[in-house]
C-alpha positions as CSV (number, residue, x, y, z in Angstrom):
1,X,27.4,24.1,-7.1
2,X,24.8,24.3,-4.4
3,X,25.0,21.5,-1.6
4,X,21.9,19.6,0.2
5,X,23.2,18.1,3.5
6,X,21.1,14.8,4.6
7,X,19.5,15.9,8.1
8,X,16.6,12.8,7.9
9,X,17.9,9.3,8.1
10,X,15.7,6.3,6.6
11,X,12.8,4.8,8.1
12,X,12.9,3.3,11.6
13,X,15.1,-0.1,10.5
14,X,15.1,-1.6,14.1
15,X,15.1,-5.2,14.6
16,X,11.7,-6.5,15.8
17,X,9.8,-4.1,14.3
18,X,7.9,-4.8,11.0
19,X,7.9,-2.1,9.0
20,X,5.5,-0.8,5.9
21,X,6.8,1.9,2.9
22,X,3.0,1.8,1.4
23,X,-0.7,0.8,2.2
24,X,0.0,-3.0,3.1
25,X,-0.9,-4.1,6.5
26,X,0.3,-7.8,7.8
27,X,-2.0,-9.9,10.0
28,X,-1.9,-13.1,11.2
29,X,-5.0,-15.0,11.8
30,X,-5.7,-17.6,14.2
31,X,-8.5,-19.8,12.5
32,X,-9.5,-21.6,15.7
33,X,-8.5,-25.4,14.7
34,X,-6.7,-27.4,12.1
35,X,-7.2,-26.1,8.9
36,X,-5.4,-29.0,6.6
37,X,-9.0,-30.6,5.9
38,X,-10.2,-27.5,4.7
39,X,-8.5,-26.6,2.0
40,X,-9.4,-29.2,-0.9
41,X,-13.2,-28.3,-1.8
42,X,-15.0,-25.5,-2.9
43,X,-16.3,-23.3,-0.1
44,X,-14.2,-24.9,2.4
45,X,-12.6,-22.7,5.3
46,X,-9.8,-22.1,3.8
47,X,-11.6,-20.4,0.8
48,X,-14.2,-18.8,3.1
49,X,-11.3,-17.2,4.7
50,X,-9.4,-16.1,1.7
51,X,-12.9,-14.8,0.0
52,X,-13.3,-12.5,3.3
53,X,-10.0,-11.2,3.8
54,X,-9.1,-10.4,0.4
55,X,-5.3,-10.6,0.8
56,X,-2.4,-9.8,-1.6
57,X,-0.5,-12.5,-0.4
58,X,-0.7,-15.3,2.6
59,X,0.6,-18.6,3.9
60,X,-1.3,-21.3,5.4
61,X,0.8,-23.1,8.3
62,X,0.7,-26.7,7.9
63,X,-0.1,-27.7,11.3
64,X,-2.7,-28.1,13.6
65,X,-3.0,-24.7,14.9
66,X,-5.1,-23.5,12.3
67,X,-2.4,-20.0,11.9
68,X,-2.0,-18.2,8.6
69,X,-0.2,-15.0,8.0
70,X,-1.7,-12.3,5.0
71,X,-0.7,-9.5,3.5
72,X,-3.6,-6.7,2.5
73,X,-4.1,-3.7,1.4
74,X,-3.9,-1.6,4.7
75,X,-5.9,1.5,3.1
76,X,-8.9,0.6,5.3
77,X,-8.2,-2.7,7.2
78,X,-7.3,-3.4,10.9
79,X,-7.3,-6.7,13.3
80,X,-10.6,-5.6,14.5
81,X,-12.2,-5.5,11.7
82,X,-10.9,-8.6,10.3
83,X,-11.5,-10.6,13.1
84,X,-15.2,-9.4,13.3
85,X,-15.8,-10.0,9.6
86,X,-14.5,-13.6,9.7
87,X,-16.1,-14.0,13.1
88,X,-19.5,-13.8,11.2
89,X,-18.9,-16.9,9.6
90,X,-20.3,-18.7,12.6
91,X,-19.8,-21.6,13.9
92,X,-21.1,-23.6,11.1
93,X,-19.0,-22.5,8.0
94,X,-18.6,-24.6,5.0
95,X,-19.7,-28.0,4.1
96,X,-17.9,-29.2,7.3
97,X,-19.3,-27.0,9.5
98,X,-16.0,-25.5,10.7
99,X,-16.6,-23.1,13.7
100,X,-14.8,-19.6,13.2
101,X,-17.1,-18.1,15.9
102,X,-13.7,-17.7,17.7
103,X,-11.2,-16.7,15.2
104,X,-8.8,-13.8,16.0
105,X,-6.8,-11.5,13.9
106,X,-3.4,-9.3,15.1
107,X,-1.3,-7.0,13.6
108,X,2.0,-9.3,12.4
109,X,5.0,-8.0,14.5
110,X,7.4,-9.8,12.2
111,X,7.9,-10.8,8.8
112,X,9.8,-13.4,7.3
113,X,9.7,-14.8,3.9
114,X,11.7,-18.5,3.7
């Protein structure tokens, strides 16, 4: 019987380091301010946000600092180009004028799911 012998371990498992087996990319956006009045009306932030981005998955923080973390399809999506789409919103998005003018978007280096 003919014998393979393993020379390639699995992926990089090092702790710290998040780590994708297919097209997924994980961001997390700062919104710019407290998001917990935004998310009860149509065309609000939050769904101005979600309607841009597009994710697979995500999680609002409730908080004041206006964080969320998303999961996307990574085939053609990067921090920069997130950023700049939901940068376009303006300053005056949504009925309550919410100002993402500021709004920035990094690659997630960790990934937890509670």
């Amino acid at each position: 019987m003919a014998s393979v012998t393993r020379v390639n371990g699995i992926p990089p498992v090092i702790a710290g380091n998040t780590v994708s087996t297919s097209q997924i990319a994980l961001f997390v956006i700062d919104a710019g301010g407290d998001l917990r009045a935004e998310d009860d009306a149509a065309n609000e932030a939050c769904e101005l946000i979600l309607s841009v981005v597009q994710p697979l998955a995500y999680c609002f923080v409730n908080d004041n600092s206006g964080q969320l973390s998303v999961v996307c399809d990574g085939h053609s999506v990067t921090a920069a180009s997130l950023q700049g789409r939901l940068r376009e919103l303006g300053s005056t998005a949504g009925p309550n004028d919410y100002d993402m003018s500021g709004a920035t978007v990094t690659a997630a280096t960790t990934f937890v799911v509670a």
